[in-house]
N, CA, C and O atoms as a DFTB+ gen file, in Angstrom:
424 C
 N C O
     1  1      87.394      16.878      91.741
     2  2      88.074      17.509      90.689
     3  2      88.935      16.597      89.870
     4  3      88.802      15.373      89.874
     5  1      89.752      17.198      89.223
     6  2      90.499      16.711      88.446
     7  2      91.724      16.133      89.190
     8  3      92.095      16.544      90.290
     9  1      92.349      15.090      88.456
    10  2      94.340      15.028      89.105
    11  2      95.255      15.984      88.727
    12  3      95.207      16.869      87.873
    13  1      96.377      15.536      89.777
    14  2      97.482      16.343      89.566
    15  2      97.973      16.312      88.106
    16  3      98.454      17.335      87.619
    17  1      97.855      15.016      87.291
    18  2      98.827      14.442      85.976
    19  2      97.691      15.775      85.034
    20  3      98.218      16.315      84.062
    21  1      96.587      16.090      85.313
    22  2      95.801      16.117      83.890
    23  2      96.003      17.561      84.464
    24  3      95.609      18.316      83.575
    25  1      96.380      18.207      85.406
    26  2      95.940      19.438      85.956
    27  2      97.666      19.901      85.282
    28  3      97.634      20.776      84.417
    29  1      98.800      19.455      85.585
    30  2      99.983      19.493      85.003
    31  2     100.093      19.536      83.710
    32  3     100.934      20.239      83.150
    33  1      99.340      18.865      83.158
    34  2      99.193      19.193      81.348
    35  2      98.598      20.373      80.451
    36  3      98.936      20.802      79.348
    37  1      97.223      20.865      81.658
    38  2      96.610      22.152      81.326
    39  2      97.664      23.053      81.754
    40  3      98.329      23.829      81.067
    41  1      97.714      22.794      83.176
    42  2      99.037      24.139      83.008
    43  2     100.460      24.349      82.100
    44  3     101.079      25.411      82.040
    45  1     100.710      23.498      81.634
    46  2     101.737      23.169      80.341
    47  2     100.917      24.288      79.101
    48  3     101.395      25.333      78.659
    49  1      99.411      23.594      78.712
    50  2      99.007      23.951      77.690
    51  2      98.805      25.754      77.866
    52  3      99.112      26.615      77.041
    53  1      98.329      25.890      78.917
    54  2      98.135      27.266      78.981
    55  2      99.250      28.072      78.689
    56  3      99.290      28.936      77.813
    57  1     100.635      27.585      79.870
    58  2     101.847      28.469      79.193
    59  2     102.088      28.460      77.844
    60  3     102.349      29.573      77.389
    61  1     102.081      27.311      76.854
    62  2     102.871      27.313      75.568
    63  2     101.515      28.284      74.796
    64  3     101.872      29.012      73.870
    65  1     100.191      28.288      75.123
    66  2      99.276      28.884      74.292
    67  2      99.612      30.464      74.621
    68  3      99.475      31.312      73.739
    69  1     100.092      30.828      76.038
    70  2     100.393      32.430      76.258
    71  2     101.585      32.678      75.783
    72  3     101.844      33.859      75.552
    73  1     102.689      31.576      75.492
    74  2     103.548      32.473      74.771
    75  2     103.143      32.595      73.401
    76  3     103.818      33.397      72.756
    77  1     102.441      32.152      72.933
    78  2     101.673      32.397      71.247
    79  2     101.383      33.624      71.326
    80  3     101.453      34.418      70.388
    81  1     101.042      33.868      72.422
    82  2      99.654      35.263      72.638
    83  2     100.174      36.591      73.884
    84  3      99.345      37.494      73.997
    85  1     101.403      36.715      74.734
    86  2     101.595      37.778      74.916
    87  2     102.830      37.794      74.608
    88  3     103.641      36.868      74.628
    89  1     103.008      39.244      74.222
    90  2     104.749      39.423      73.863
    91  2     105.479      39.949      75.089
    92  3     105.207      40.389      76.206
    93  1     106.398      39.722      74.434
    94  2     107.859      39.463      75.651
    95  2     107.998      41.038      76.015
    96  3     107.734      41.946      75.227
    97  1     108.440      41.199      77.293
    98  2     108.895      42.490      77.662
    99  2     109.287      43.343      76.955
   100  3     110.194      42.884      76.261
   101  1     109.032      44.716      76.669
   102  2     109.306      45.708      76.183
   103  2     111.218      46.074      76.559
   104  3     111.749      46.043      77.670
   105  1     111.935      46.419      75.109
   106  2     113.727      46.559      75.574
   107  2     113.974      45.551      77.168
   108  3     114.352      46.053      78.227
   109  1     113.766      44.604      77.036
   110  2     114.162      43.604      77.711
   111  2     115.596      43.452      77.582
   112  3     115.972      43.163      76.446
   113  1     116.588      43.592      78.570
   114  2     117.974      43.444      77.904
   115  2     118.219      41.913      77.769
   116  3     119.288      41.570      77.266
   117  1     117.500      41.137      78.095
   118  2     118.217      39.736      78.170
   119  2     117.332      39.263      76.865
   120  3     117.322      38.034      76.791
   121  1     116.690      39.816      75.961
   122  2     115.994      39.719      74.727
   123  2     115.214      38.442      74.728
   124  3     115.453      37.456      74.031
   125  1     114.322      38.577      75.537
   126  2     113.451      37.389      75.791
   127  2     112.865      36.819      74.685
   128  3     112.464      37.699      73.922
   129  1     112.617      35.519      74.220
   130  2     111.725      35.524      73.316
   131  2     109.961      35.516      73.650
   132  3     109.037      35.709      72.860
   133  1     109.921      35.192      75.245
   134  2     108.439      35.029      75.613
   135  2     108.569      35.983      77.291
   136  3     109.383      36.136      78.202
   137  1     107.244      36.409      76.921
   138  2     107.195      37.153      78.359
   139  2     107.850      36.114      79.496
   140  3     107.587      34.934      79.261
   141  1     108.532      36.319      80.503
   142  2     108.487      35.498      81.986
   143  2     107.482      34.977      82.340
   144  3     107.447      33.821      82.763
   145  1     106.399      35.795      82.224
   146  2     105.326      34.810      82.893
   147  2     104.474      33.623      82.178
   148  3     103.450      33.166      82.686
   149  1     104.776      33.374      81.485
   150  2     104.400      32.446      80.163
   151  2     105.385      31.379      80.483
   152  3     105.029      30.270      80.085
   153  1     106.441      31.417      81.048
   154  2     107.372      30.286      80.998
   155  2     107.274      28.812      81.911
   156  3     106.672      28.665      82.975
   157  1     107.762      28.167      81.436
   158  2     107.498      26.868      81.911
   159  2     107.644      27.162      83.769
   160  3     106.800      26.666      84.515
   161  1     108.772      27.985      84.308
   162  2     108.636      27.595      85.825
   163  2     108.119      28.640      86.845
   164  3     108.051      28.803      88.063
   165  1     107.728      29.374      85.470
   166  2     106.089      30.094      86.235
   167  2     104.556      28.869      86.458
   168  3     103.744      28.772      87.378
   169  1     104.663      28.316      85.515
   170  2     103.667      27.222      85.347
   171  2     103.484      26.196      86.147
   172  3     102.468      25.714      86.648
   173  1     105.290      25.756      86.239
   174  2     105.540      24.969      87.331
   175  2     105.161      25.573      88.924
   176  3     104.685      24.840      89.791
   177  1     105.397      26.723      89.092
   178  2     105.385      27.597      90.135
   179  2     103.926      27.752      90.497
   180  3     103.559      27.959      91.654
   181  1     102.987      27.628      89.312
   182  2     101.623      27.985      89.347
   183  2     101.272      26.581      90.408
   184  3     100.770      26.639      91.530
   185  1     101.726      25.292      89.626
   186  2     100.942      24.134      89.510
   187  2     101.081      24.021      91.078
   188  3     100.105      24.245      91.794
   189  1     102.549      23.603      91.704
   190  2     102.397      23.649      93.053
   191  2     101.815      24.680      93.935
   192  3     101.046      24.364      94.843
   193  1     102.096      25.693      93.741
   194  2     100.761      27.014      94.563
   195  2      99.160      26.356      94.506
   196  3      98.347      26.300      95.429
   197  1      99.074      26.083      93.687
   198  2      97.640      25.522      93.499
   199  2      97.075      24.408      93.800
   200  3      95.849      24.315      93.738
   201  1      97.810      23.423      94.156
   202  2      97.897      22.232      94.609
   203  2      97.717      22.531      96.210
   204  3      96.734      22.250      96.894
   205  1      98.688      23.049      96.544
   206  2      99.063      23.879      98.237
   207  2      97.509      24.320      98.213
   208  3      96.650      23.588      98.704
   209  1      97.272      25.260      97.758
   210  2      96.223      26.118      97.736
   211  2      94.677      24.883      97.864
   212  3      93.991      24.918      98.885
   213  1      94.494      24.355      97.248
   214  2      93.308      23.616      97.066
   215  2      93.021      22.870      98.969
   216  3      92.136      22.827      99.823
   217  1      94.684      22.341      98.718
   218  2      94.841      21.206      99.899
   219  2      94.132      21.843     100.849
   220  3      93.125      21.328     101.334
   221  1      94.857      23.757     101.438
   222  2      94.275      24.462     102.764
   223  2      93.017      24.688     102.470
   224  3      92.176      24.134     103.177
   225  1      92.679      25.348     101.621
   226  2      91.130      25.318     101.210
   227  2      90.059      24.222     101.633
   228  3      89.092      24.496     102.343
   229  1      90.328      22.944     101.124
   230  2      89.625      22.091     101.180
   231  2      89.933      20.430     102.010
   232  3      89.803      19.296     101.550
   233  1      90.341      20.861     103.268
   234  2      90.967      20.102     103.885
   235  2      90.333      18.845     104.049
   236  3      90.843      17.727     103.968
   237  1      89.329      19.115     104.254
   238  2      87.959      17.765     104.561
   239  2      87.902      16.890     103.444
   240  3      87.218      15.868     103.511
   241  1      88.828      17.306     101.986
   242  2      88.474      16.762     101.135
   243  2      89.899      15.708     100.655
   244  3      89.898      14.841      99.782
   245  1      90.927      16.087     101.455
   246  2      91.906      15.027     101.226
   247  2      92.426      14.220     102.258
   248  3      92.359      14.505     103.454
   249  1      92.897      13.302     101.825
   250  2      93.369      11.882     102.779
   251  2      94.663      12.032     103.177
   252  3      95.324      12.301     102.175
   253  1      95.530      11.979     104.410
   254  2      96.632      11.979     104.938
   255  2      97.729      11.951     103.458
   256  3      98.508      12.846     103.129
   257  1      97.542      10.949     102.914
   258  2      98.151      10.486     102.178
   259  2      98.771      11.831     101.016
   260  3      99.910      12.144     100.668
   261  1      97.382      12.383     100.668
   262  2      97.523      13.336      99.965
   263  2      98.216      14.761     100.394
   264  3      98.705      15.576      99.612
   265  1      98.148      14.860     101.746
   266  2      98.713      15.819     102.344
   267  2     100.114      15.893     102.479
   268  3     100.755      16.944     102.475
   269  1     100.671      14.526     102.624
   270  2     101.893      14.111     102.255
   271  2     102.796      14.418     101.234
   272  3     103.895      14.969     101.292
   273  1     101.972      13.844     100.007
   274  2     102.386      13.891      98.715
   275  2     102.692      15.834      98.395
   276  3     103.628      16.379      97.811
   277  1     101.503      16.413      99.043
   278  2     101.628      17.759      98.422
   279  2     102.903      18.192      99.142
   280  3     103.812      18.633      98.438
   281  1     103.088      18.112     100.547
   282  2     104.360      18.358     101.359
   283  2     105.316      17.920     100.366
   284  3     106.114      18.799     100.040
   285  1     105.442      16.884      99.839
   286  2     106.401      16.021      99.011
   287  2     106.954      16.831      97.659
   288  3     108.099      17.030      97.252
   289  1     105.815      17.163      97.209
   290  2     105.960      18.167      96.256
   291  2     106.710      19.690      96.104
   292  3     107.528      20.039      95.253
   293  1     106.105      20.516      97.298
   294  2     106.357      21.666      97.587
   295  2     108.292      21.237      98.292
   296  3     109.140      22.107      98.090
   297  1     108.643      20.173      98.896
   298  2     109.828      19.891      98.798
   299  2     110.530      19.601      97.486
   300  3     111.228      20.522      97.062
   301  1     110.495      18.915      97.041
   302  2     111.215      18.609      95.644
   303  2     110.930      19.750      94.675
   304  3     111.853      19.778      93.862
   305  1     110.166      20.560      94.464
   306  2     109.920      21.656      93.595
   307  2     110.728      22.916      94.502
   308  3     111.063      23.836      93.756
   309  1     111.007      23.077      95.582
   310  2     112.137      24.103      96.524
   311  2     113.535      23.275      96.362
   312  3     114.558      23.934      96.543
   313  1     113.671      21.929      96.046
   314  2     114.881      21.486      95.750
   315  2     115.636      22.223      94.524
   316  3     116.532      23.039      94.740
   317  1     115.276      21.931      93.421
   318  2     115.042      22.265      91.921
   319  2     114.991      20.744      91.070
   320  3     115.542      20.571      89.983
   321  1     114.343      19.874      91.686
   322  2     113.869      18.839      91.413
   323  2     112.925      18.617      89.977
   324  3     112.997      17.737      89.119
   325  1     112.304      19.426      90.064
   326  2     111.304      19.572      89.031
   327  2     111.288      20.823      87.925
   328  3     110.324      21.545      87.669
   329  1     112.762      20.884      87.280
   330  2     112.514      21.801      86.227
   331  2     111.894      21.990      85.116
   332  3     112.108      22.883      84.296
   333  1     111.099      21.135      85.072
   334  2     110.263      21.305      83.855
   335  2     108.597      20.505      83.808
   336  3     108.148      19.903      84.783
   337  1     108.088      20.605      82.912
   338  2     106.392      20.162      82.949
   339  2     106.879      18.953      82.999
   340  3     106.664      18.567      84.147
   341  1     107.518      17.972      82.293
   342  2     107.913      16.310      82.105
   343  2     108.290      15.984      83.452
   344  3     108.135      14.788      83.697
   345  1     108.690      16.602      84.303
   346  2     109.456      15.899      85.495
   347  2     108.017      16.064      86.675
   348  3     107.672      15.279      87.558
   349  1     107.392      17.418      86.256
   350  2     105.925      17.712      86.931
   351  2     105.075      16.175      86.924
   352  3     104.826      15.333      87.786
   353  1     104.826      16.303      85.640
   354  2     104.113      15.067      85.133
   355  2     104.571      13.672      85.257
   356  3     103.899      12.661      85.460
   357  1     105.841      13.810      85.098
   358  2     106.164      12.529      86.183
   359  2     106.144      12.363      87.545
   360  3     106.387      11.237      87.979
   361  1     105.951      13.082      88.156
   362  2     105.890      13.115      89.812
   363  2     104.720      12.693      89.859
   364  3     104.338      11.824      90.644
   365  1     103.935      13.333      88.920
   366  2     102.272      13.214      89.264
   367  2     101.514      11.856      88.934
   368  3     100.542      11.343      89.488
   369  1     102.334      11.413      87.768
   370  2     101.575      10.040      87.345
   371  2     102.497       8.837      88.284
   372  3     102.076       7.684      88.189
   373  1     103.500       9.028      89.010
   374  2     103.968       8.335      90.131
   375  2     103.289       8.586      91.245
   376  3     103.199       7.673      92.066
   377  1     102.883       9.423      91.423
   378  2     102.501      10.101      92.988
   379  2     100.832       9.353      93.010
   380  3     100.331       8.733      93.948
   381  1     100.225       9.649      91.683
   382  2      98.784       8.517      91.403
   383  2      99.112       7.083      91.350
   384  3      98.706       6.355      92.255
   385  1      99.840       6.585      90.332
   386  2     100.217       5.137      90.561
   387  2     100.380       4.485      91.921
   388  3      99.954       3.399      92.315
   389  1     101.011       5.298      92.468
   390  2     101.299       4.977      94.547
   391  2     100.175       4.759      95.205
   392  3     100.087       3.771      95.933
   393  1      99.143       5.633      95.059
   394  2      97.556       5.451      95.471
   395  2      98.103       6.938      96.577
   396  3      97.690       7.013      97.734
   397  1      98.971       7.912      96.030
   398  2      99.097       8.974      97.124
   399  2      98.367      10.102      97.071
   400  3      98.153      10.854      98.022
   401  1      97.850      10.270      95.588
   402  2      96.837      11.265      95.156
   403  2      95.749      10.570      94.620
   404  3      96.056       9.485      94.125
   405  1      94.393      10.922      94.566
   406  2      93.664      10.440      93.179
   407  2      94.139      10.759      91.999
   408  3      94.723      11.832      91.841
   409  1      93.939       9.765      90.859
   410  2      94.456       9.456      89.763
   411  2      93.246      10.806      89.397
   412  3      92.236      11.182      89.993
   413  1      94.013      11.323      87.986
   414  2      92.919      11.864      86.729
   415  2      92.286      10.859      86.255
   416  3      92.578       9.683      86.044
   417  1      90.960      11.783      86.056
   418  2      89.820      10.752      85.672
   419  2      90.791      10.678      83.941
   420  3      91.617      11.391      83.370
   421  1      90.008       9.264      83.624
   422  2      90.357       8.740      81.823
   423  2      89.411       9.924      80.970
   424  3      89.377       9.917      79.739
């Protein structure tokens, strides 16, 4: 599959394209401008679930290393380490540079 860095950018793109495209809660008192689930740390929230998710799924298919990194992740994202897609995407293009994940293909 793909890397974490390029998989972090789709999930970026998807949130900013759903807040284009669903509207925000109905009498919302906190007058949202974008639904909740459109928001960046739903996305963020997505990216590590899915990461987790792949890893148990497909165990045969990653290296110690990688199992690590995702542990690594799912820690620093329960810290509040990672509030946003930029800090995502930096974890991720560090976490490839290290040789701890496979890199996204070019």
């Amino acid at each position: 599959g793909q890397g974490a860095s390029q998989f972090a950018i789709q999930l970026q793109q998807l949130c900013l394209n759903a807040q284009s495209s669903v509207p925000a809660l109905p009498k919302s008192k906190y007058a949202e401008k974008y639904h909740p689930g459109t928001s960046g740390a739903c996305g963020i929230q997505l990216f590590v679930f899915k990461l987790d998710e792949s890893l148990q799924e497909h165990r045969s298919k990653f290296q110690p290393s990688e199992f690590q990194a995702v542990q690594n992740l799912k820690k620093a994202h329960a810290a509040g380490k990672l509030p946003t897609f930029n800090a995502v995407l930096t974890w991720s293009k560090k976490t490839e540079d290290n040789g701890d994940l496979r890199p996204s293909p070019n």
